[in-house]
C-alpha positions in Angstrom: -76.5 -12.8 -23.4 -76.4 -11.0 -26.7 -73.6 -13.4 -28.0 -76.0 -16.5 -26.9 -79.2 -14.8 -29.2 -76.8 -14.2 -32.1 -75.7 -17.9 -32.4 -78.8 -19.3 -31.5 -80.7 -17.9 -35.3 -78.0 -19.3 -37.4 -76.3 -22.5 -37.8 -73.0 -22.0 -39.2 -72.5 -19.1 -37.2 -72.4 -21.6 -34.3 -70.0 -23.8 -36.4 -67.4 -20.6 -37.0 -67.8 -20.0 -33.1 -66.9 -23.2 -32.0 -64.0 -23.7 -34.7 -62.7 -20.4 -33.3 -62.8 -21.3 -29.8 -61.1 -25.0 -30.3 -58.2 -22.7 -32.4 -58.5 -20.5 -28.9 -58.1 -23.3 -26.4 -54.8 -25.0 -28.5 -53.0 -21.7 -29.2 -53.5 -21.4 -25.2 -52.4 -25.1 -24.7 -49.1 -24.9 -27.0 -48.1 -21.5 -25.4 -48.7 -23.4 -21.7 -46.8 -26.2 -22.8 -43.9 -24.1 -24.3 -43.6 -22.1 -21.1 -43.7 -25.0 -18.8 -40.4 -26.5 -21.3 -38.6 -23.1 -20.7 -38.8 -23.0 -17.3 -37.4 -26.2 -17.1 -35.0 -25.3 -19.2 -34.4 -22.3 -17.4 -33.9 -24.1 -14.0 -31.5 -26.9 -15.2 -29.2 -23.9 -16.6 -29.9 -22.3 -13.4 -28.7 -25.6 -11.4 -25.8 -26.3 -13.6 -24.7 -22.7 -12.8 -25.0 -23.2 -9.1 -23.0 -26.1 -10.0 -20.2 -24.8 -11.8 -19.9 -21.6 -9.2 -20.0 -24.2 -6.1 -17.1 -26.0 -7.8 -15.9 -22.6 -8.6 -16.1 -22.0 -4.9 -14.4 -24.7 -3.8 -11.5 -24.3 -5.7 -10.9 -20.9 -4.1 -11.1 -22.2 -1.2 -8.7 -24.7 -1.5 -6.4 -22.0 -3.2 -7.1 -19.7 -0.2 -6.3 -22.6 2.3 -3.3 -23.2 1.3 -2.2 -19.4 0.3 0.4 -18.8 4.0 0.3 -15.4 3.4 -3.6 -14.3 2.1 -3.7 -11.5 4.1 -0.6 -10.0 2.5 -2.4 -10.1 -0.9 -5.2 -8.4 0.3 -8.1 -11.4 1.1 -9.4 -11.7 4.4 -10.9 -14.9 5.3 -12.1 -16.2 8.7 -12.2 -20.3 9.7 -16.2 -21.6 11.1 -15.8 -25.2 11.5 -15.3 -26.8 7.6 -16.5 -23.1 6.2 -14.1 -21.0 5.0 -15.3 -17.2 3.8 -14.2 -15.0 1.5 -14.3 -11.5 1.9 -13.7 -8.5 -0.1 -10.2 -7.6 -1.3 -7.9 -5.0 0.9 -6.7 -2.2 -1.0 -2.9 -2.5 -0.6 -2.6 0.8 0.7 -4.4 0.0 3.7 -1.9 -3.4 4.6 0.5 -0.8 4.3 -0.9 1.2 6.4 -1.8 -1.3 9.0 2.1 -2.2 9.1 2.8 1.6 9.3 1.3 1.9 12.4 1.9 -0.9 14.2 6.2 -1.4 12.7 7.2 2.0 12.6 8.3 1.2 9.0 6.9 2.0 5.4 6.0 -1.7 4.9 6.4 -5.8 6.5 9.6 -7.2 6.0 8.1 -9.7 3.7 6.1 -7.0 1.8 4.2 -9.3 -0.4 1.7 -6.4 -0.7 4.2 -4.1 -2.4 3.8 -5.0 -6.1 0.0 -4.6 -5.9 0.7 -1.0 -4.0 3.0 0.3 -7.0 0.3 -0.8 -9.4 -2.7 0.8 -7.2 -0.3 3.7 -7.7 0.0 3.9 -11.0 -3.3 3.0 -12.4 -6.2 4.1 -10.0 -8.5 6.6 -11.0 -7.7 10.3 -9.9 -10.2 11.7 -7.6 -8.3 15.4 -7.3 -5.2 17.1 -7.9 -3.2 20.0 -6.3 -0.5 21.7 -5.6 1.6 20.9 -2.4 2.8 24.3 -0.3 4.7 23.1 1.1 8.7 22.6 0.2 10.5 24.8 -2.2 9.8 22.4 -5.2 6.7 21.5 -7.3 4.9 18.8 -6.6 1.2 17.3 -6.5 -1.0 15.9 -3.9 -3.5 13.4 -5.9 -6.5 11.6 -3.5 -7.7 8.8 -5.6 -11.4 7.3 -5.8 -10.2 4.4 -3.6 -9.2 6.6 -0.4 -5.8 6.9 -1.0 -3.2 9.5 -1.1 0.1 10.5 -2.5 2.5 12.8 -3.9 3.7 13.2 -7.3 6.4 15.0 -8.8 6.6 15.9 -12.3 9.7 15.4 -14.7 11.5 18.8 -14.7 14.6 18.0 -16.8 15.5 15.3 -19.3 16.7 11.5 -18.0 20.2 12.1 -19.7 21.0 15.6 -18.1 23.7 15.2 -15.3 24.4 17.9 -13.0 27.3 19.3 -12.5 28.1 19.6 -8.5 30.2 22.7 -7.9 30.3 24.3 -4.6 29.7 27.8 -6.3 26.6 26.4 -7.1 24.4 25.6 -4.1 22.5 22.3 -4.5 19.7 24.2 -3.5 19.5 25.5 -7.2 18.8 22.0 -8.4 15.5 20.8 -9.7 13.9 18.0 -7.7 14.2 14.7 -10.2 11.3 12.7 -10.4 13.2 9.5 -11.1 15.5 10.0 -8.0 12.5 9.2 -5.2 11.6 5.8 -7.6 15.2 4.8 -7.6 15.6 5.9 -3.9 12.5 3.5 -3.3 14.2 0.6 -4.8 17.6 0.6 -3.7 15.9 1.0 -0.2 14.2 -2.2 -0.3 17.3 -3.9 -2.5 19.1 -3.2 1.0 16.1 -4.1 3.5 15.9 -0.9 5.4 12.3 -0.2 4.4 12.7 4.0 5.2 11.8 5.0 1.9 8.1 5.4 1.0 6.7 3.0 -1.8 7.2 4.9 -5.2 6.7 4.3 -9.3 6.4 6.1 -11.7 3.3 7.0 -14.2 2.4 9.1 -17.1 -0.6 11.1 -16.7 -3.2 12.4 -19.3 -2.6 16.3 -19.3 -6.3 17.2 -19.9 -7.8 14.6 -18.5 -6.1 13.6 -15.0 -4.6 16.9 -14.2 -6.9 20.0 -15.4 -10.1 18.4 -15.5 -9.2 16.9 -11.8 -8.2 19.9 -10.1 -9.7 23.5 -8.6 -6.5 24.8 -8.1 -5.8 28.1 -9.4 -1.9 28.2 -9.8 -2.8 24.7 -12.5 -6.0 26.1 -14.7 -4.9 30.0 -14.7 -1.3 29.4 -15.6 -1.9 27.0 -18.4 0.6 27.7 -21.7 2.7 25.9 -24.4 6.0 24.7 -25.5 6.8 23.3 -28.4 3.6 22.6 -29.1 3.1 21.1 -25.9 0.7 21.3 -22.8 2.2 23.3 -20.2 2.0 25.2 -16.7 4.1 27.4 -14.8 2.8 26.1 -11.3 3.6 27.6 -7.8 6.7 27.2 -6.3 7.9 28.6 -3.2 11.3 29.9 -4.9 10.1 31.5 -7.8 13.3 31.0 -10.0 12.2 27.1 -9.6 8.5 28.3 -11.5 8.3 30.8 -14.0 7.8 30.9 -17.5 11.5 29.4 -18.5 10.8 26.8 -16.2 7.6 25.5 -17.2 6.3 21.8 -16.3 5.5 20.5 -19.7 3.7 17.3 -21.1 5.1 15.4 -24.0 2.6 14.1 -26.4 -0.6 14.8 -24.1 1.1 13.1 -21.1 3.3 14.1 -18.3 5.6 11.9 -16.6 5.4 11.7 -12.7 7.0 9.6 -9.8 4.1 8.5 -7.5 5.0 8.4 -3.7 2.9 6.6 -0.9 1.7 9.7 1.6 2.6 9.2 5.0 -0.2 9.1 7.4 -0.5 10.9 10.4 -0.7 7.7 12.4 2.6 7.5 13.9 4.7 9.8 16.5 7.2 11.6 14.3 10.6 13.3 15.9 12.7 15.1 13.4 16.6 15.4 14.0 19.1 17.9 12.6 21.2 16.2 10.4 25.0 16.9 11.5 26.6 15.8 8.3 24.9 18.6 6.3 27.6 21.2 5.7 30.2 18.4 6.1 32.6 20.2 3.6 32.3 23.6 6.0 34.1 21.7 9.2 37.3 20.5 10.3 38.5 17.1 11.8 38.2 18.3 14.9 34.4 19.2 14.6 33.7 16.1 12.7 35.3 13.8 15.9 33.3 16.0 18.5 29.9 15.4 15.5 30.4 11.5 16.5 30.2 11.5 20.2 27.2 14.1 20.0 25.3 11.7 17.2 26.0 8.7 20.1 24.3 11.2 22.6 21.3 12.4 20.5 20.4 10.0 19.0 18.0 8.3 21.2 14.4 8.4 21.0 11.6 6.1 23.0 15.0 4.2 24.4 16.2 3.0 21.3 19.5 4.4 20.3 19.7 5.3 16.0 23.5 5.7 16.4 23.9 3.0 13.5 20.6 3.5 11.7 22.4 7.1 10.9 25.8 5.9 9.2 23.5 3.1 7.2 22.1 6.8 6.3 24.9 8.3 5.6 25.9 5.5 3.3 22.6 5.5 1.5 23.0 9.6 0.7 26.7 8.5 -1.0 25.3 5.7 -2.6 22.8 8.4 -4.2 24.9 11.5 -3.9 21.5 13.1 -2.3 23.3 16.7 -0.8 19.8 17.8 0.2 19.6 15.8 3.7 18.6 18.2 5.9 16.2 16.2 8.3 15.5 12.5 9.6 12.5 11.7 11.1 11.7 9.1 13.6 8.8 7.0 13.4 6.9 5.6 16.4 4.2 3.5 16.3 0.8 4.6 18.1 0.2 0.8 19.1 3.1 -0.8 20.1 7.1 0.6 21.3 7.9 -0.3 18.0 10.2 2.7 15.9 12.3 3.3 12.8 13.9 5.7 10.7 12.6 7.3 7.7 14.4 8.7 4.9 11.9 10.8 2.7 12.7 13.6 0.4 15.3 12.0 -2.2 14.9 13.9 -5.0 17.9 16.1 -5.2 19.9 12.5 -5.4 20.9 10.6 -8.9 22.3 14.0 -10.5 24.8 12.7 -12.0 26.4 9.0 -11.8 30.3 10.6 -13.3 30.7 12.4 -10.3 31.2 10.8 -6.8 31.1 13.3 -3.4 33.8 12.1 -1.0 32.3 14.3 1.9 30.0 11.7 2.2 32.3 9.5 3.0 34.4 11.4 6.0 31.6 9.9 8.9 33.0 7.0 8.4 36.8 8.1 8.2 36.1 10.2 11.6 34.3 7.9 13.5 34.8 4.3 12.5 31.6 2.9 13.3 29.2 0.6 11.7 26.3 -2.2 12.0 28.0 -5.5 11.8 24.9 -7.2 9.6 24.7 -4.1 6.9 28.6 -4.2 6.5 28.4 -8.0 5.7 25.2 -7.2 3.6 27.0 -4.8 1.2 30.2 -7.3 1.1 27.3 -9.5 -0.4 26.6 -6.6 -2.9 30.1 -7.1 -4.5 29.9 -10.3 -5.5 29.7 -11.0 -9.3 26.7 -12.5 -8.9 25.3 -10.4 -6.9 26.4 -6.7 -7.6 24.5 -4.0 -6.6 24.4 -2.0 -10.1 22.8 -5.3 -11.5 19.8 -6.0 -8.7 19.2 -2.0 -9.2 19.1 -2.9 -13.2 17.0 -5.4 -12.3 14.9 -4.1 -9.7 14.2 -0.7 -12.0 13.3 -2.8 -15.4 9.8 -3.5 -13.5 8.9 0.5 -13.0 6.0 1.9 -15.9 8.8 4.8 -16.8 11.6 2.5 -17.4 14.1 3.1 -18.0 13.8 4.9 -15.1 17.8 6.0 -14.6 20.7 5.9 -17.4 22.9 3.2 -17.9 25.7 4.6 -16.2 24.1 5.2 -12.5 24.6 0.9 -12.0 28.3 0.8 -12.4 28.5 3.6 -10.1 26.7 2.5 -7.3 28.8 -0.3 -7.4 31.8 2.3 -7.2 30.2 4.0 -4.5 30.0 1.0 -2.5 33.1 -0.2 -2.9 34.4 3.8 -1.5 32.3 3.0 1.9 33.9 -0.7 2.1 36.9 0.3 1.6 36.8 3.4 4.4 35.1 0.6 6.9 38.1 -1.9 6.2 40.9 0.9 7.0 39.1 1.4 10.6 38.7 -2.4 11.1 42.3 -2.9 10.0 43.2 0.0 12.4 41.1 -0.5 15.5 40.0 -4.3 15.4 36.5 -5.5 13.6 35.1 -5.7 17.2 35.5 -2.2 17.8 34.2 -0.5 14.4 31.3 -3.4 13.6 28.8 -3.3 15.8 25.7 -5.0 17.3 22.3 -3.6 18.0 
């Protein structure tokens, strides 16, 4: 009301008003107008987008149609009519798992999962780190973010240092190697027996993925240096193995580790004295009554591990691993399925110059073999196709590499050619049928 008095006594006063209200009405129009044009704009980006993500779409599912083995690489998809859905990513750890439990085995046959495991192992994120108790060794138990677990061993010793086996010296004086469970790993799955737990190596941040992940007391209070480098004395149960001229040291800020798949508690395990230990304590007589008792014992759920034992035997020469004091058998919780695990390796690849023919009398005494592993390892010896080279080849892929010195290849190839050589005196002796044998 008081605006309408104060236009009404003056004329140009009701000029400026109106001038300023037409100046009102366009700025309003213009803005209108300029908003209607970006949300045009904004929903033809918007539909090209949908677009582009539903061709986006439909490539993957063409690429996850025709993908035989999706599961193994972790995608899980389900079939409704034309519709095909994509789900989340599996963690490799948990294919493994899944095979674990229902196989009795550390992974599938096929293992197409296994490449993306040793990279989960290597890279993901540390969620905590301790010290294991148990054993006479040091060694970590890491839980990542993503759920998993494992166990890590540090590097103790140099690559290059080669110990020198002398029975004055009990092996049980020896420093675990960290490199021995990754090789282990690999020559494992080179020969198809899948009893070794997945394993790489890794090099982890001193400060940053060991003390700032970890509560435990025997890491943060016994913290020193070496060289100028980032050490700890740990815990070990043998105290000669942890003490202040045995440190666990970093090099440049990092520490070098093998990173093992933990076993989960999902499958029956039965543990069996290995009779071959002290094989350089017993006469002939001893090893030929060590034979029949192996065919008595061992059976477990029905299934006779007879053979699975000497393709043990032959794996601890292959590695000269004199710190076999266990196998356990694995039974699956879901089916009769079962298998035999080799685990603790690293006391093996000490030194590729010397060879332990102790390892060798099992197969001198009892002359007796599986027909498809002796065939496999003939294979092995071909030029093409020696072991030392797939091991070479097999190794190149690990983060550490090299992960073993140059000389371990030629003498795994030695190595086999001992066992091969032992088999072919029994076969020449007793007859092929006699020493190579079926399941």
């Amino acid at each position: 009301m008081k605006i309408y008095h104060w236009l009404e006594k003056d004329f140009k006063r009701r000029v400026f008003f109106a001038v300023l209200m037409t100046g009102f009405i366009s700025t309003a129009t213009v803005l209108l107008v300029f908003a209607a044009s970006e949300q045009n704009t904004l929903q033809e980006n918007i539909i090209k987008l949908l677009m582009r993500q539903d061709s986006l779409t439909s490539t993957a599912r063409v690429q996850q149609f025709t993908n035989e083995r999706e599961r193994n690489d972790g995608v899980v998809s389900s079939e409704k009519g034309k519709n095909l859905k994509i789900e989340k990513r599996i963690p490799a750890w948990k294919l493994l798992l899944e095979d674990f439990q229902t196989k009795a085995t550390f992974y599938d046959p096929e293992g197409h999962y296994i490449p993306r495991l040793l990279e989960e192992l290597a890279t993901t994120e540390i969620k905590n780190i301790s010290t294991m108790r148990r054993g006479t060794q040091l060694k970590f138990w890491i839980h990542f973010v993503d759920g998993n677990q494992a166990i890590a061993k540090p590097m103790r010793d140099p690559k290059d240092l080669y110990i020198t086996y002398d029975t004055s010296t009990s092996y049980l004086m020896e420093r675990e190697r960290h490199t021995a469970e990754i090789a282990a790993f690999h020559l494992d799955r080179i020969f198809d027996f899948r009893r070794v737990p997945p394993c790489t190596g890794r090099l982890l941040n001193f400060t940053s993925e060991i003390i700032m992940k970890t509560n435990d007391r025997s890491l943060l209070h016994t913290q020193t240096t070496k060289d100028g480098n980032q050490c700890f004395v740990g815990k070990c149960r043998w105290t000669f193995l942890c003490n202040e001229s045995a440190l666990t040291c970093a090099k440049g800020g990092l520490l070098e580790v093998s990173v093992c798949q933990a076993i989960p508690n999902l499958a029956e395990v039965k543990d069996y004295w290995y009779r071959w230990k002290t094989l350089f304590d017993r006469s002939e007589n001893q090893l030929r009554r060590d034979c029949e008792n192996v065919k008595k014992e061992a059976v477990f759920n029905g299934h006779n591990f007879d053979l699975d034992f000497f393709e043990a035997v032959a794996f601890d020469h292959l590695t000269v691993n004199q710190d076999r004091h266990h196998y356990k058998i694995l039974k699956s919780n879901t089916t009769d399925a079962v298998g035999l695990s080799l685990l603790d390796n690293g006391k093996g690849f000490g030194n590729p110059l010397v060879d332990d023919p102790t390892f060798l009398l099992p197969f001198k005494i009892c002359c007796r073999f599986r027909n498809s592993t002796y065939w496999k390892f003939k294979e092995f010896t071909k030029p093409d196709q020696m072991l030392g080279d797939q091991m070479r080849a097999s190794l190149a892929q690990d983060p550490i590499n090299p992960v073993l010195t140059n000389d371990f290849f030629p003498a795994l190839d030695r190595r086999l050619s001992q066992i091969l050589s032992e088999l072919d005196r029994c076969i020449k002796k007793f007859g092929r049928d006699v020493v190579l044998l079926e399941d």
